[in-house]
VOGUZA-787495 format. One record per residue (C-alpha): residue number from 1; residue in one letter; x, y, z. Coordinates in nm, 2 decimals. Layout:
// residues N
pos;code;u;v;w
NUM;A;X;Y;Z
...
//
This chain:
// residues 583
pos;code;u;v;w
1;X;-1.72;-2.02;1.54
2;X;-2.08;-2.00;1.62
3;X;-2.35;-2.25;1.43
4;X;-2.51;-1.94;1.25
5;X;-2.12;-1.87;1.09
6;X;-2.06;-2.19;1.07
7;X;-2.38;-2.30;0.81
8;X;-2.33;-1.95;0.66
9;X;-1.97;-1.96;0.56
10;X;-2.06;-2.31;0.45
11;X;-2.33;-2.18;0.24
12;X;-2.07;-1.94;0.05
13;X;-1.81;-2.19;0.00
14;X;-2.13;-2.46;-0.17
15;X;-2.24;-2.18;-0.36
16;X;-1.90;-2.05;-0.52
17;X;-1.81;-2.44;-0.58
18;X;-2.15;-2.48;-0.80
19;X;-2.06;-2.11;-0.97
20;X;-1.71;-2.21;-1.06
21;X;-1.85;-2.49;-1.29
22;X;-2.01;-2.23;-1.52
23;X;-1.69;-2.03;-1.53
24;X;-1.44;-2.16;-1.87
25;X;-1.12;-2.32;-1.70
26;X;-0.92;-2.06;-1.69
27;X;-1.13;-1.86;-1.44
28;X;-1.24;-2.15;-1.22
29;X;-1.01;-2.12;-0.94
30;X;-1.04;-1.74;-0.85
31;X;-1.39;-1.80;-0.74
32;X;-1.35;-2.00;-0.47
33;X;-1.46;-1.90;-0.13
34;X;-1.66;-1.64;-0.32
35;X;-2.02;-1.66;-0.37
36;X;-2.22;-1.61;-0.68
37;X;-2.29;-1.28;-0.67
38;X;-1.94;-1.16;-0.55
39;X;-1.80;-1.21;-0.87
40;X;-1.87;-1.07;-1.22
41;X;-1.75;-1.22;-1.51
42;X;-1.81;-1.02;-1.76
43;X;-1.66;-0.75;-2.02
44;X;-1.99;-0.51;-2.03
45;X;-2.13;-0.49;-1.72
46;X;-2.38;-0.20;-1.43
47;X;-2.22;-0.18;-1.17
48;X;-2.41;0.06;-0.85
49;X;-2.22;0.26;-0.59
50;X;-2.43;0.25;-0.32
51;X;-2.44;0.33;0.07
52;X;-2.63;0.04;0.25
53;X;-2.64;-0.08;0.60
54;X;-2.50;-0.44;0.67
55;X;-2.32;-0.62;1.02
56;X;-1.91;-0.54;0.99
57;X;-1.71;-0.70;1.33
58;X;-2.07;-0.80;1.49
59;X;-2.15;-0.37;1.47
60;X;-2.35;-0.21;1.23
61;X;-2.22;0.01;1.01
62;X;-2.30;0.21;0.66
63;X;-2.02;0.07;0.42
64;X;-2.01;0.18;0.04
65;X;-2.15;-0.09;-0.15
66;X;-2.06;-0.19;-0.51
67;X;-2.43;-0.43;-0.65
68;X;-2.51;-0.48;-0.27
69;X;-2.13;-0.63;-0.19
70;X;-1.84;-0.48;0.09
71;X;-1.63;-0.51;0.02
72;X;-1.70;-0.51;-0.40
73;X;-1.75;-0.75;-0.58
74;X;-1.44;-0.90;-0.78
75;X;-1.41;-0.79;-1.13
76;X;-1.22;-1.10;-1.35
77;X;-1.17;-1.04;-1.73
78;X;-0.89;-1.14;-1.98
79;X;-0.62;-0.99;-2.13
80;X;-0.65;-0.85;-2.48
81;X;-1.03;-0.80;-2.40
82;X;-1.23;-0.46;-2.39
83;X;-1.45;-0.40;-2.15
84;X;-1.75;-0.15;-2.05
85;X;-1.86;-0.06;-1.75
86;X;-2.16;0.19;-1.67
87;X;-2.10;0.28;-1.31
88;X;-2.46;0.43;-1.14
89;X;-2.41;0.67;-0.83
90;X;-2.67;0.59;-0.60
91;X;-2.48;0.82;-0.33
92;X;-2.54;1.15;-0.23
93;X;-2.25;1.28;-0.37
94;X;-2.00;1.25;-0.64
95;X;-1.81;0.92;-0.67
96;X;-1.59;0.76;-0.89
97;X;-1.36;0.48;-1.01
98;X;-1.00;0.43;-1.00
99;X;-0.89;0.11;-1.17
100;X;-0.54;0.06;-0.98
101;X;-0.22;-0.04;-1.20
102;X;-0.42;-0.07;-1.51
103;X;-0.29;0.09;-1.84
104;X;-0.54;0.27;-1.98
105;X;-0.67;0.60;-2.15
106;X;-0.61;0.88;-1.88
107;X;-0.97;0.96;-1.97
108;X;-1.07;0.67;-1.84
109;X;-0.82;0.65;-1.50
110;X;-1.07;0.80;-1.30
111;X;-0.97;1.11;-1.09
112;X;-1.16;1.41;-1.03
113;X;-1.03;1.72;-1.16
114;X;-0.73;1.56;-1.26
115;X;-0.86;1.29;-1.60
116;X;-1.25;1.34;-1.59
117;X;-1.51;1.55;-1.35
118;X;-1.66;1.26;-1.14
119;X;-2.00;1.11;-1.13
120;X;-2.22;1.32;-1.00
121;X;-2.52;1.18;-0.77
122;X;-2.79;1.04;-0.96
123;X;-2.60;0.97;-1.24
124;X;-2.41;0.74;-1.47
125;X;-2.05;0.74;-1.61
126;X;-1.93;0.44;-1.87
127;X;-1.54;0.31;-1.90
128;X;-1.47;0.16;-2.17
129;X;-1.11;0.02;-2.21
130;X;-0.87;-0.23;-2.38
131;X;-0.70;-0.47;-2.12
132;X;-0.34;-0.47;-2.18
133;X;-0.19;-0.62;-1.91
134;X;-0.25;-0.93;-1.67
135;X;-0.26;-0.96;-1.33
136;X;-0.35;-0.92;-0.96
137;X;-0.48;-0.54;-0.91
138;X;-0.78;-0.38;-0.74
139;X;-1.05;-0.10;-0.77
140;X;-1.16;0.21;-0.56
141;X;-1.32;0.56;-0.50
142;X;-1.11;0.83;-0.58
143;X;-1.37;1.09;-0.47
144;X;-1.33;1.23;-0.10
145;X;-1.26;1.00;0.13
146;X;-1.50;0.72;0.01
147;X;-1.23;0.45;0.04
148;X;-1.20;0.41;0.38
149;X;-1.60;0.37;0.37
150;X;-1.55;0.05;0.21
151;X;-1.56;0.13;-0.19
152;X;-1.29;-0.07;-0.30
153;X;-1.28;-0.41;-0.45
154;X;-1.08;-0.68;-0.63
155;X;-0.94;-0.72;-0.99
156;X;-0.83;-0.98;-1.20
157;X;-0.71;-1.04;-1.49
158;X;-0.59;-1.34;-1.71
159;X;-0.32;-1.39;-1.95
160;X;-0.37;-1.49;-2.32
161;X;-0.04;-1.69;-2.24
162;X;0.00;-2.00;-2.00
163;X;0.16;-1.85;-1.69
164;X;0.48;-1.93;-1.58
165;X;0.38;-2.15;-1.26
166;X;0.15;-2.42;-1.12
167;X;-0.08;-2.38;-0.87
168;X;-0.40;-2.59;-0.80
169;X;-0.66;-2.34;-0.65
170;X;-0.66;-1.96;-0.53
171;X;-0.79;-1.72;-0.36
172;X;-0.84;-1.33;-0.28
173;X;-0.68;-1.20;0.03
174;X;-0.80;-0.87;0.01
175;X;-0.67;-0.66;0.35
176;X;-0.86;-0.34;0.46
177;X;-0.92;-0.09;0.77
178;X;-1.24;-0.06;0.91
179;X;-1.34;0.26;1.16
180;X;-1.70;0.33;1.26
181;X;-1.59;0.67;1.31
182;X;-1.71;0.90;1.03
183;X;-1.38;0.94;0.83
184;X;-1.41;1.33;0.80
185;X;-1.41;1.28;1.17
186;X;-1.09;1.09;1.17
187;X;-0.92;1.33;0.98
188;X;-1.05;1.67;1.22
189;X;-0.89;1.46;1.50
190;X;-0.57;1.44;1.31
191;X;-0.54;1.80;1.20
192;X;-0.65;1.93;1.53
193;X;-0.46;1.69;1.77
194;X;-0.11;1.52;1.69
195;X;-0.12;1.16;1.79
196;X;-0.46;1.11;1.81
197;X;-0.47;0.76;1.77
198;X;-0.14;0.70;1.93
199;X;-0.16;0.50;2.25
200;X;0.13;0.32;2.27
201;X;0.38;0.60;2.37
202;X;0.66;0.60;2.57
203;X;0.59;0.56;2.97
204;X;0.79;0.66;3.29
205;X;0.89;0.26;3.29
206;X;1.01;0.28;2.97
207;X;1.28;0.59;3.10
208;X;1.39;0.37;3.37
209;X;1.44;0.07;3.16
210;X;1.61;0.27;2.89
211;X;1.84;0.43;3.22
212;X;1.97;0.09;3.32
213;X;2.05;0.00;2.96
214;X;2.20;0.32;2.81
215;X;2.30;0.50;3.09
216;X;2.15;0.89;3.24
217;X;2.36;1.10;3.02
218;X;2.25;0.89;2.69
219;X;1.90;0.86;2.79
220;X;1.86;1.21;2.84
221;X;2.03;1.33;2.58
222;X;1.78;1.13;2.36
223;X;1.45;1.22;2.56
224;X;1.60;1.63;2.47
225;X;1.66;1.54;2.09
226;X;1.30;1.43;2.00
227;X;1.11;1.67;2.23
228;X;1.38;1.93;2.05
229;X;1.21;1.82;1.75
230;X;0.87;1.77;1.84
231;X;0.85;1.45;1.76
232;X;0.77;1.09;1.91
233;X;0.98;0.79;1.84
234;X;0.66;0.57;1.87
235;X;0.47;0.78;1.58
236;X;0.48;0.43;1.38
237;X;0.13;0.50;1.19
238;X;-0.13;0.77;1.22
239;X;-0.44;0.59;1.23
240;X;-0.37;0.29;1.43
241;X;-0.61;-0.03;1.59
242;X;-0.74;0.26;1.85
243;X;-1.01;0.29;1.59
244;X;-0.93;0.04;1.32
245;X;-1.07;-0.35;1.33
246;X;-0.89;-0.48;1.01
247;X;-1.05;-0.71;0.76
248;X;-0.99;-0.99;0.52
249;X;-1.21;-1.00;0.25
250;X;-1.48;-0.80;0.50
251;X;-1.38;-1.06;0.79
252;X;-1.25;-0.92;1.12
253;X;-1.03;-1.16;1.29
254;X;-1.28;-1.30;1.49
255;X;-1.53;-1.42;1.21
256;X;-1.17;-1.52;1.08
257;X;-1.22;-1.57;0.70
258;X;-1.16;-1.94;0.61
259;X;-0.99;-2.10;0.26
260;X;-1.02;-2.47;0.22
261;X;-0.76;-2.70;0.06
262;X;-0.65;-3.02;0.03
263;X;-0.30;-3.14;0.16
264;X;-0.05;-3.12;-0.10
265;X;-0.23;-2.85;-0.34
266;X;-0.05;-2.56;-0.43
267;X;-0.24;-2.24;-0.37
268;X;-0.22;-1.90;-0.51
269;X;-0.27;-1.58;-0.22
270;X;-0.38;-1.29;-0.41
271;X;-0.27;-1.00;-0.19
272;X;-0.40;-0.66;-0.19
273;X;-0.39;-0.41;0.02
274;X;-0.69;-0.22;-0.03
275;X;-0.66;-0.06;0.33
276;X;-0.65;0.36;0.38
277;X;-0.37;0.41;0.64
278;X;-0.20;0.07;0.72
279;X;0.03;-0.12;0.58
280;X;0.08;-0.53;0.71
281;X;0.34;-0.77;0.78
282;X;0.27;-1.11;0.62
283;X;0.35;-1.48;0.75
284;X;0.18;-1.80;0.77
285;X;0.38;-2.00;1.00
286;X;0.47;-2.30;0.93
287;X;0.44;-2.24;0.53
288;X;0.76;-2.05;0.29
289;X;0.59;-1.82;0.06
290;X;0.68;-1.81;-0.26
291;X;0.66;-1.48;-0.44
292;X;0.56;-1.51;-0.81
293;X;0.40;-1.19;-0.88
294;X;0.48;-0.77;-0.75
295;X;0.18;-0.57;-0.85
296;X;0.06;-0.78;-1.11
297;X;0.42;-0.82;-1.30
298;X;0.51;-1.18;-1.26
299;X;0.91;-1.20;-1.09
300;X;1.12;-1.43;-1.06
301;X;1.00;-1.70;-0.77
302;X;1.15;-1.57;-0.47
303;X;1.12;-1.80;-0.15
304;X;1.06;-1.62;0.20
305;X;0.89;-1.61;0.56
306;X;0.73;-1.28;0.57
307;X;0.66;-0.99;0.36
308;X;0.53;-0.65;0.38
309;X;0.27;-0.53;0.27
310;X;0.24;-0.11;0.19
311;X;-0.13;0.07;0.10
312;X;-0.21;-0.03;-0.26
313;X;0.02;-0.31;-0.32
314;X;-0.06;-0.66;-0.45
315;X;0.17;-0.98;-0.42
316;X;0.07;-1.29;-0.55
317;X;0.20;-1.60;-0.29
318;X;0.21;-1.96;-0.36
319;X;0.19;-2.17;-0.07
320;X;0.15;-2.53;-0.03
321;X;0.01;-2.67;0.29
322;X;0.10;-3.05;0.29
323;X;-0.02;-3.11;0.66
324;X;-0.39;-3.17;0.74
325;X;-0.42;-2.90;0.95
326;X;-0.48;-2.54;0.97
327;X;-0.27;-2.25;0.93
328;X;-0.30;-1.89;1.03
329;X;-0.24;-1.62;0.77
330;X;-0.15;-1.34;0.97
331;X;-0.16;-0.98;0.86
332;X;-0.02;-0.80;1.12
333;X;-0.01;-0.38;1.14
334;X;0.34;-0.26;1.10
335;X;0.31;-0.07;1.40
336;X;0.24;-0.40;1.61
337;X;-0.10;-0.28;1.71
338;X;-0.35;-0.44;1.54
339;X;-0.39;-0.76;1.27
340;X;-0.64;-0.90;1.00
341;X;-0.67;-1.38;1.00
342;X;-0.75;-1.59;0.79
343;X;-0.69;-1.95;0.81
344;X;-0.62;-2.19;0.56
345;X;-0.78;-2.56;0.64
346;X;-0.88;-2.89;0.54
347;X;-1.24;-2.84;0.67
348;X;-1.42;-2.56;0.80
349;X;-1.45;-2.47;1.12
350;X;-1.02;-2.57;1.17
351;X;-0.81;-2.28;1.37
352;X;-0.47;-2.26;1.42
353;X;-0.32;-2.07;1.70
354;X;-0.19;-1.71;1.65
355;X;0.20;-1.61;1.70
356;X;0.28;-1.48;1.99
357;X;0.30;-1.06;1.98
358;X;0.59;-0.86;1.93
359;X;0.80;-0.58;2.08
360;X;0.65;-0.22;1.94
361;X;0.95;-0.09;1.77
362;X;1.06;0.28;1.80
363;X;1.21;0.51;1.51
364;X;1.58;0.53;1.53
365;X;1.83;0.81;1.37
366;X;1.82;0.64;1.08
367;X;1.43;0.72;1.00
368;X;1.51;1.09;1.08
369;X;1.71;1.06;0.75
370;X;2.05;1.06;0.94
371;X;2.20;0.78;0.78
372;X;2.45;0.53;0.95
373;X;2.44;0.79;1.26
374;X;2.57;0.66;1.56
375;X;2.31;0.65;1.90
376;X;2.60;0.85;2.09
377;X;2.49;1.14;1.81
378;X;2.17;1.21;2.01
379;X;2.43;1.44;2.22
380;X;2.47;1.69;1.97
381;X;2.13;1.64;1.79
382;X;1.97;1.76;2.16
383;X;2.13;2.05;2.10
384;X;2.02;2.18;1.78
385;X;1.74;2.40;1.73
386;X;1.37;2.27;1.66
387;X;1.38;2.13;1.30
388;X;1.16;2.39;1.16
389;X;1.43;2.68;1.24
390;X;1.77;2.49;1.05
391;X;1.93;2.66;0.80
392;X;1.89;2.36;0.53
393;X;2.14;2.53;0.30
394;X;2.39;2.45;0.54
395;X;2.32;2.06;0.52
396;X;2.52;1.78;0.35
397;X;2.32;1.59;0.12
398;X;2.54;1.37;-0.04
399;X;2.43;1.01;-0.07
400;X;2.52;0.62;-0.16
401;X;2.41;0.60;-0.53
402;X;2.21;0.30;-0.62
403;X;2.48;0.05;-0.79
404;X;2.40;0.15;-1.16
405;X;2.31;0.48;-1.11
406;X;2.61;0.70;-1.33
407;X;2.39;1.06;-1.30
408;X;2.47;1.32;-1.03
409;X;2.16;1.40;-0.88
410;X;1.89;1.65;-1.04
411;X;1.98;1.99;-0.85
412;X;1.71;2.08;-0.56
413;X;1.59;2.39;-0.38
414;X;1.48;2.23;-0.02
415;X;1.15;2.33;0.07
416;X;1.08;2.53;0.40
417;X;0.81;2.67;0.56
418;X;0.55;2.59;0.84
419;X;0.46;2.21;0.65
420;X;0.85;2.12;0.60
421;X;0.88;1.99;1.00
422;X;1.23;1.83;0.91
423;X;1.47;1.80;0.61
424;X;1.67;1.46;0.57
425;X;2.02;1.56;0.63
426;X;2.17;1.24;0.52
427;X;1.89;1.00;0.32
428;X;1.98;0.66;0.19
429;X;1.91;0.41;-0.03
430;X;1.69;0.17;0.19
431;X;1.54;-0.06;-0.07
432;X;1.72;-0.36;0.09
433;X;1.63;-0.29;0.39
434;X;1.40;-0.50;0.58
435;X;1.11;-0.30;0.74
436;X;1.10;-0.17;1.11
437;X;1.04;-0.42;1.40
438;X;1.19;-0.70;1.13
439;X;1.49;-0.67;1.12
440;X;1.64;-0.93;1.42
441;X;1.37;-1.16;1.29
442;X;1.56;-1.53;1.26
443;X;1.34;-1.60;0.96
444;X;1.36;-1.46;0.59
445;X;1.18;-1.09;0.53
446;X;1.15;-0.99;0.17
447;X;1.29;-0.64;0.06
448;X;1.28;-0.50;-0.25
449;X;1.63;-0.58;-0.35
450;X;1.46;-0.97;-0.34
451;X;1.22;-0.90;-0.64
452;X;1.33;-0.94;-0.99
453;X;1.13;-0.95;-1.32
454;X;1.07;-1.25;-1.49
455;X;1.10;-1.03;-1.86
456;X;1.40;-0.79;-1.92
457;X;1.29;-0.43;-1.87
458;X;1.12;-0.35;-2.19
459;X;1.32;0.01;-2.21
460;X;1.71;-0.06;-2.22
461;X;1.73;0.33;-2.30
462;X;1.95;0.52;-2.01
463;X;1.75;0.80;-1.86
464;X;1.83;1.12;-2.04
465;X;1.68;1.39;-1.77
466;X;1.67;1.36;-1.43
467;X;1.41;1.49;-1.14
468;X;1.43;1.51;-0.77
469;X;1.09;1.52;-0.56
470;X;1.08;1.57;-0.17
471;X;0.84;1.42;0.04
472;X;0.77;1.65;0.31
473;X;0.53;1.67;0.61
474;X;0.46;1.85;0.96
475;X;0.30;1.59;1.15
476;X;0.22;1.84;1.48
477;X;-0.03;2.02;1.20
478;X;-0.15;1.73;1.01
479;X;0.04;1.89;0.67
480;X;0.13;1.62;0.40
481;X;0.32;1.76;0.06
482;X;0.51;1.74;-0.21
483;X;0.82;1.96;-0.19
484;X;0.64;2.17;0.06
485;X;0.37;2.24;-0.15
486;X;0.04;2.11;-0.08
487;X;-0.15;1.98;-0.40
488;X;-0.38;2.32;-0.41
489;X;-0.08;2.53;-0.41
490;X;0.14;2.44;-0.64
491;X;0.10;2.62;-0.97
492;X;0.11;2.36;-1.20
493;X;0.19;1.97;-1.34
494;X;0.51;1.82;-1.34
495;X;0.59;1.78;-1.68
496;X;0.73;1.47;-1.87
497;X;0.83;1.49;-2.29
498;X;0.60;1.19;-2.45
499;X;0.85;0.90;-2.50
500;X;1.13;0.97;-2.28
501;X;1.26;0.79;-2.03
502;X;1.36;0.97;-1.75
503;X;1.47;0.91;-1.40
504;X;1.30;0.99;-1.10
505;X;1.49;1.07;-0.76
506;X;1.19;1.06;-0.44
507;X;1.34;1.19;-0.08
508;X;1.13;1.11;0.19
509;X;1.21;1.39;0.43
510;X;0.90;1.27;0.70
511;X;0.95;1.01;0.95
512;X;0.68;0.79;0.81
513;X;0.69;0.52;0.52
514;X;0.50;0.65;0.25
515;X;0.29;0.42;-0.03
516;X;0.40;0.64;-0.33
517;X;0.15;0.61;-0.65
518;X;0.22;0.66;-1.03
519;X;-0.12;0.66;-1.23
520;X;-0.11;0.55;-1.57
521;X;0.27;0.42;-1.65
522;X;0.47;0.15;-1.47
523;X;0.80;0.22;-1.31
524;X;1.13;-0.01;-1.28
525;X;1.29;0.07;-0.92
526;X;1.68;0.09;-0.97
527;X;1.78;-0.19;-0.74
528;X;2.12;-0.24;-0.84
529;X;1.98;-0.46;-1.12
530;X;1.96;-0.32;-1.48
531;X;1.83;-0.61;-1.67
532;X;1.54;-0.70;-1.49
533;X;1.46;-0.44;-1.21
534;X;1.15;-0.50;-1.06
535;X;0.85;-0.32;-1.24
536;X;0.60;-0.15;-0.99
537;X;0.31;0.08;-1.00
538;X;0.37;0.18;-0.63
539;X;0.69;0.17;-0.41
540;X;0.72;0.23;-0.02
541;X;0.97;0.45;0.10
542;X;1.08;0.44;0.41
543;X;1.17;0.74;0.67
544;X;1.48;0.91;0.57
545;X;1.53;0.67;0.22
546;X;1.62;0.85;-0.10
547;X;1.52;0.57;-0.40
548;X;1.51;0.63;-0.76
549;X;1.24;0.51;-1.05
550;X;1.31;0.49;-1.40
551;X;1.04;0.60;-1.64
552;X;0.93;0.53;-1.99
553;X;0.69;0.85;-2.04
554;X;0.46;0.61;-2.28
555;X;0.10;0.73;-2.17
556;X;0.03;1.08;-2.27
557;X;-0.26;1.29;-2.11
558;X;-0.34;1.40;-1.71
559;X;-0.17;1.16;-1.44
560;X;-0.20;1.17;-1.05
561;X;0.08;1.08;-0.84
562;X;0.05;1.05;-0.49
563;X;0.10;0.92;-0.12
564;X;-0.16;0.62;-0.12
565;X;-0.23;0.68;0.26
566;X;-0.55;0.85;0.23
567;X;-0.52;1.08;0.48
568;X;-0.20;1.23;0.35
569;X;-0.36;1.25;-0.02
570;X;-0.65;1.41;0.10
571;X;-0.42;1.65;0.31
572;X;-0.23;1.75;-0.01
573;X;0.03;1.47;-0.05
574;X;-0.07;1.48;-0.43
575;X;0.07;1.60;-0.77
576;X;-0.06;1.59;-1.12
577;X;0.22;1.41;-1.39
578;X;0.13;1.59;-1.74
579;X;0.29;1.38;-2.05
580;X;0.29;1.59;-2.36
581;X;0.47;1.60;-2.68
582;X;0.70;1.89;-2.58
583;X;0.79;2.07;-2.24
//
């Protein structure tokens, strides 16, 4: 670390430690490691979207500011409160706030076209809400593609109650995706050439390597089956480090954001994912992490090594470093190409060594929805006909159940057509899975399966109706949709009744993990558990999974629900949930 970062990041830290002691008791700890003026604590408050130039990675660059901060400053208020916030658009175009997981009026959700028309440039839109929740969650642009230009920021809020576990001090670890390519940009790449960003494909060495393990005929065989599909077993992510630096809290790894502690306190990690395209495996090694909160719904504490991550979640971590030393929190990109630091230490200026890399992972039959396949299986696959061109009528699609589910399956039409690349012959449930290039790990991963609620589910009601939604994509033409229907062609909402709880089947018929998004309402995620399921705002499926949600339709109005990997939304991976009083 150079002097000038040194007496600078020492600045911040003197400067958050004389702001915590105006704070009540309750709030102190949240601003550590954050200056003055990147916090607000307050319930009416301006806050200015702006585009101003500052230094990102040692480059300069034009982020989205929120009152002069990138990332934006972090909002901390209290449950029960209300608060008001007159947002100014300083931009040249429209802009807009989403407040992420939080219950509110769908007025007030902010998404254009869908809850309220946006703020034009020039001028001022107020929220005004009750908080009725607690909890870790985060803020962005729903306008365009203004998120990945920086226009995110933290959220917290506290609970009227004492919470149900000790910690000493806390942070924000807020993750993100940096490009100083112009995003529009990003996305023409995308549309116009498939794998843009892809520079870790398969090479001549890796046939010959393959040869001496599986063999010509298997190898071969394999080769035929993807290129028979038109597809690349290395397609991990879309946007990938070739144009990404990744942040923490703003930092690239190399300025490598530093928390302080003393030996022996607890600390609370806030999590949050605030990045476009990427989703992160966690670890600090040498430290469990103990899981106390899923996006913002406190669990039950679940120990383990290394999580992930997906676009728009939050998980709250308690650690507790007892050495006097540093540790390295490691964010790494789940298709092993690129990773946001941080270090927690004793002192400033303290590193800790990074983990030594791992093997790239490649997609296997299972994330071409093929179930329990068997390798061998690439023999016949290499023989079938591009996936475009099958006769999906023809398919099986009988499933494994999840444990408690008693309902047969909501009847569906599979979509086809030139944005429907492949249909998952044979999905399953993959929620207790561990994630891709995790799974011969030695140490503990969290899945989903882990994560209980610390309350019962506050609906005990059976679902009484049943939907089934496909997630479907051509990634050769850069086409992201909803039952093969991008979001400007279908004809209209999906409806829900006001008050019923209904169950929700997703499909993910792509060979990419999708973020999926509910605005407005929280879901449980039938796990197997039907006491206390865990209760989520956003779930990532994986390739070829088919997972169900249980929903209490309790917010009426205008809801979007979508992919949370921008560059799928903003290619039409997006539908509109309408609650009303009768369908």
């Amino acid at each position: 670390m150079s002097r000038r970062a040194f007496l600078q990041q020492a600045a911040t830290l003197g400067g958050a430690l004389a702001w915590q002691a105006l704070l009540p008791p309750w709030a102190r700890a949240a601003a550590t490691g954050l200056h003055a003026d990147a916090l607000i604590y307050s319930n009416d408050t301006d806050l200015h979207v702006a585009q101003m130039p500052r230094e990102i990675a040692g480059k300069r660059a034009q982020p989205i500011s929120i009152n002069g901060q990138f990332p934006a400053p972090l909002l901390r208020w209290r449950e029960g409160d209300e608060v008001s916030l007159r947002v100014h658009n300083a931009l040249a175009e429209a802009t807009s706030i989403h407040w992420h997981g939080l219950l509110l009026p769908a007025a007030m959700d902010g998404v254009p076209g869908v809850s309220f028309a946006g703020i034009a440039p020039g001028t001022s839109f107020t929220y005004r809400f009750a908080l009725r929740q607690a909890g870790t969650y985060w803020y962005h642009s729903h306008s365009g593609l203004q998120e990945q230009l920086g226009h995110h920021g933290p959220l917290i809020i506290d609970p009227r109650e004492p919470e149900p576990f000790a910690y000493d001090r806390e942070y924000v670890i807020l993750l993100s995706d940096w490009t100083f390519e112009e995003p529009r940009r990003v996305f023409a790449k995308l549309k116009s050439m498939e794998g843009s960003y892809n520079f870790q494909k398969r090479t001549v060495l890796d046939f010959f390597r393959d040869l001496r393990a599986d063999g010509l005929d298997a190898t071969l065989a394999e080769r035929m089956m993807w290129g028979s599909m038109r597809m690349d077993p290395t397609d991990l992510a879309d946007v990938t480090g070739a144009t990404y630096t990744y942040l923490v809290n703003g930092h690239s790894p190399a300025e490598n954001f530093t928390a302080l502690f003393t030996p022996g306190e607890r600390l609370r990690l806030r999590f949050i994912n605030a990045a476009s395209m990427s989703l992160f495996n966690v670890r600090i090694e040498g430290l469990p992490l103990t899981i106390v909160q899923a996006d913002g719904c406190n669990v039950q504490p679940v120990e383990t090594d290394e999580f992930q991550i997906g676009t728009a979640e939050t998980y709250d971590v308690i650690v507790q470093p007892r050495e006097d030393r540093a540790y390295t929190v490691l964010a790494q990109t789940s298709d092993f190409y690129g990773y946001a630091r941080a270090t927690l230490a004793p002192r400033m200026g303290m590193q800790a060594p990074l983990p030594p890399p791992r093997p790239r992972p490649l997609l296997t039959m299972k994330d071409m929805g093929m179930g329990e396949m068997e390798h061998g299986a690439a023999h016949d696959m290499a023989s079938m006909p591009a996936m475009p061109g099958m006769d999906h009528s023809t398919m099986n699609h009988a499933m494994p159940q999840p444990a408690d589910a008693a309902m047969t399956p909501y009847p569906h039409h599979h979509a086809s057509g030139p944005g429907v690349a492949s249909v998952a012959s044979h999905p399953i449930n993959r929620l207790g899975e561990r994630p891709l290039g995790l799974e011969h790990e030695p140490h503990r991963v969290l899945v989903y399966t882990d994560l209980h609620s610390l309350a019962p589910k506050p609906d005990a009601r059976a679902p009484e109706r049943e939907l089934e939604l496909h997630l479907t994509g051509n990634m050769e033409r850069y086409m992201w949709s909803f039952d093969g229907l991008n979001f400007t062609e279908v004809k209209g909402p999906i409806l829900f009744r006001l008050g019923e709880r209904l169950r929700l089947w997703l499909v993910n018929d792509t060979m990419m993990p999708h973020p999926i998004h509910l605005h407005g309402m929280f879901f449980e995620v039938v796990t197997g558990d039907d006491v206390n399921p865990p209760r989520k705002h956003t779930l990532v499926l994986k390739p070829g999974e088919k997972a169900a949600l249980d929903i209490t339709a309790d917010a009426p109005g205008e809801w979007a629900f979508h992919c949370h990997l921008l560059y799928h939304m903003h290619a039409g991976m997006m539908r509109v949930v309408s609650v009303r009083e009768a369908i």
